[in-house]
VMD Tcl script that draws the C-alpha trace (Angstrom):
set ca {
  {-4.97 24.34 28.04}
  {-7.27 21.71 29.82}
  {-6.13 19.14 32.34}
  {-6.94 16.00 29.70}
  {-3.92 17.72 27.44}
  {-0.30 15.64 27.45}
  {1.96 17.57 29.11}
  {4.27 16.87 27.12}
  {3.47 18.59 23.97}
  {6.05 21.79 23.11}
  {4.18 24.75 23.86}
  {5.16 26.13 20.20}
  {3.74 22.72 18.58}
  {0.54 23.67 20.40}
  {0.38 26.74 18.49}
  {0.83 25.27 15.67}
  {-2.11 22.82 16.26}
  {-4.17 25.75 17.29}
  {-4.51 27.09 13.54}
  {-4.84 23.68 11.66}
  {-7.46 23.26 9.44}
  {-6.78 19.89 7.55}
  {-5.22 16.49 8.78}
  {-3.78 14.86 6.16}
  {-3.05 10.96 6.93}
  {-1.29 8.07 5.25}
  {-2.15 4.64 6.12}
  {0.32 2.03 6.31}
  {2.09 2.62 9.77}
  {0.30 5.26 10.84}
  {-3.84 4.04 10.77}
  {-2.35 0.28 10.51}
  {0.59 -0.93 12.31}
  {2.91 -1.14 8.68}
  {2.05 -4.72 8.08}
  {0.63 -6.12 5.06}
  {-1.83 -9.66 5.42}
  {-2.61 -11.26 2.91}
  {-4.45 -14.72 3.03}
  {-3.30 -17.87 1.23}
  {-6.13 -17.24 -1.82}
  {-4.27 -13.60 -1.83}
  {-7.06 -11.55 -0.51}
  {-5.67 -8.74 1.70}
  {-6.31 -8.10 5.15}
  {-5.87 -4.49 7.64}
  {-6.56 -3.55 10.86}
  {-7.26 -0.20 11.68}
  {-7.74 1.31 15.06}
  {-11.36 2.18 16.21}
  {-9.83 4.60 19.08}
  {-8.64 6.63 15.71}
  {-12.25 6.19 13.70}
  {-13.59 8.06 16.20}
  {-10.71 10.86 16.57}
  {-11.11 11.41 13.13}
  {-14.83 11.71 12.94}
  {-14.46 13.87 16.43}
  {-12.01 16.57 14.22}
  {-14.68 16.26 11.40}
  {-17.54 17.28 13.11}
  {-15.18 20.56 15.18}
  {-14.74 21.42 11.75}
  {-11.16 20.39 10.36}
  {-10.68 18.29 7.31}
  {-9.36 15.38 6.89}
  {-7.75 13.64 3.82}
  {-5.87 9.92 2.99}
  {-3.15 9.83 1.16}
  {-1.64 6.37 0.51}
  {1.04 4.67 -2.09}
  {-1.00 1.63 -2.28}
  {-4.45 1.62 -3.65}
  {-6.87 -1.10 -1.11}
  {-10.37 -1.58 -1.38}
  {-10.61 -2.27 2.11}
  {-8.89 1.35 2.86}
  {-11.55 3.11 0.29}
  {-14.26 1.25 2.40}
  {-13.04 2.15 5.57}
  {-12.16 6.06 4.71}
  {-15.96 5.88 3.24}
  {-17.49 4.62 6.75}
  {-15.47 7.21 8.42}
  {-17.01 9.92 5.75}
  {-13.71 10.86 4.81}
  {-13.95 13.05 1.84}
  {-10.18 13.03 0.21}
  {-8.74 10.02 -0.58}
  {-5.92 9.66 -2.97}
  {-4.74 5.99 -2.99}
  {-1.84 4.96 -5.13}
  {0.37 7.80 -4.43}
  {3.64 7.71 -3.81}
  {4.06 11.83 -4.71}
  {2.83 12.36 -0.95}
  {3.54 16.09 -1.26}
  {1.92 16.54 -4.50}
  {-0.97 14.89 -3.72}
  {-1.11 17.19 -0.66}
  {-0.62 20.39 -2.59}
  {-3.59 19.13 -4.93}
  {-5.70 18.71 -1.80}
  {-4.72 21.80 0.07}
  {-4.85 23.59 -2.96}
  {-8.36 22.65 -3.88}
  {-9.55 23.97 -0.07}
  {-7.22 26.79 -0.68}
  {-5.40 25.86 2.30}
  {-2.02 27.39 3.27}
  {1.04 25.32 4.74}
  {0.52 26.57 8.16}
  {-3.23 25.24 8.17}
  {-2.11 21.60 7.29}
  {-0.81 18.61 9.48}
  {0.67 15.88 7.80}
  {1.25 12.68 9.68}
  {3.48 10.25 8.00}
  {6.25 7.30 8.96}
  {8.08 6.71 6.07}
  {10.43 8.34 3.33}
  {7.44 9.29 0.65}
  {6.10 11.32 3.50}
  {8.95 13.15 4.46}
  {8.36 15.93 1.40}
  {5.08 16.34 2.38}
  {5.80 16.62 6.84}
  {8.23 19.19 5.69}
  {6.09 21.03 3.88}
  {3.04 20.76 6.27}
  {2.96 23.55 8.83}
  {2.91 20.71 11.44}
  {4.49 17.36 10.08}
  {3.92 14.45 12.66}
  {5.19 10.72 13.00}
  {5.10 8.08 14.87}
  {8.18 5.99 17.14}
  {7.97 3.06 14.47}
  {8.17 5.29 11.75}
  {11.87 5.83 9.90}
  {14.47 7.52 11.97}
  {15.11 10.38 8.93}
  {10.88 11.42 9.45}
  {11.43 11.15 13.33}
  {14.12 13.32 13.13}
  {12.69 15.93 10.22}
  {9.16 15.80 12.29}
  {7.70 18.43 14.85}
  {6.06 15.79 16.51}
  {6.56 12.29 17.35}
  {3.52 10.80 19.30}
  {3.58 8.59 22.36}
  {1.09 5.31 20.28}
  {2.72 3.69 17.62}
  {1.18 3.75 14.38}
  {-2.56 1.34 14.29}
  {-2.38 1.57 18.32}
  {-4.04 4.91 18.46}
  {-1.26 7.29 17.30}
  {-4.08 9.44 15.14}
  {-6.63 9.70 17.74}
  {-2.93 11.13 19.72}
  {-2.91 13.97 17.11}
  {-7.29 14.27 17.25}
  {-7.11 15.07 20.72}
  {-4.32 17.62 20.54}
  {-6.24 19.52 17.62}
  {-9.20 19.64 19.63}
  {-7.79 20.85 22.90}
  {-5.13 23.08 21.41}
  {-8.23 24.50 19.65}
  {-10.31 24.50 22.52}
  {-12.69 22.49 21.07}
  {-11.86 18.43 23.42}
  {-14.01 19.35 26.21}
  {-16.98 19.87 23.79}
  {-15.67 16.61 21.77}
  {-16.13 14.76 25.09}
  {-19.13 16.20 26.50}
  {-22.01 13.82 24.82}
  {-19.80 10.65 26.41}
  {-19.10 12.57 30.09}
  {-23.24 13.82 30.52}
  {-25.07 11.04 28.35}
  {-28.27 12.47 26.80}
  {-27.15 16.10 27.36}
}
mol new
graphics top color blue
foreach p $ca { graphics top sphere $p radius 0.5 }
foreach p [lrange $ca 0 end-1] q [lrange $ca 1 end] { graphics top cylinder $p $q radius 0.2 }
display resetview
């Protein structure tokens, strides 16, 4: 493994990041930090991490997938999964596993090729299904306990670019990731 990799990461959950193909993500708590703003005419407001925009567009280009999967349906999540190029996005969907098995079925994926990050109970079907299921400390004690992995960032502080990074080095693939930022113009 390179140096960059947490040293803290079970050697068996490495593994199982070695063969994913597809990172499936819900929103709420894990690319925001769970709270809902709304302003006083009603309109809503989210923030979502950059540090994870570019994660997820650094796993896109090594060649893993990556699909949304929310209970609430946003305009301003459709517009930010479309800037990230994010292909699969299934908003309003509280059948987390469902809409997973429609995905994964569609790429012909297998369990083992999927990671599902979640942090609440309509994601726990769907991390125990995933061949890696992954929260995050804020998320609900029943998915922290069911998960493989808990990461070290809270959900909206980074927690998904967490989970990037250990795709790409468990795949070998972080060091290439980072190479255009550590030899500009190269």
């Amino acid at each position: 493994m390179p140096g960059n990799l947490s040293p803290n990461w079970p050697e068996a959950d490495l593994e199982k990041a070695g063969s994913i193909k597809l990172l499936a993500l819900d929103v709420d708590g894990i690319m925001t930090d769970g709270k809902l703003y709304f302003t006083a005419s009603g309109d809503e407001m989210k923030g979502f991490n950059i540090l994870d925009g570019l994660g997820i567009k650094q796993v896109m280009a090594a060649g893993i997938e990556v699909a949304v999967i929310t209970g609430r349906r946003s305009p301003l999540t459709e517009k930010r999964m479309t800037s990230l190029g994010i292909r699969h996005l299934m908003q309003g969907r509280e059948d987390k596993k469902v809409a997973l098995l429609e995905i994964s079925g569609s790429l012909n994926m297998a369990p083992e090729a999927i990671a599902y990050m979640g942090d609440d109970l309509p994601d726990l079907p769907a991390i125990l299904y995933a061949g890696l299921g992954i929260t995050v400390p804020n998320g609900h004690w029943a998915v922290r306990e069911s998960a493989d992995l808990c990461t070290a960032a809270a959900g909206g502080s980074g927690a998904v670019r967490e989970i990037c990074d250990l795709l790409l080095a468990a795949q070998g693939k972080l060091d290439h990731a980072l190479l255009p930022y550590r030899e500009p113009g190269q």
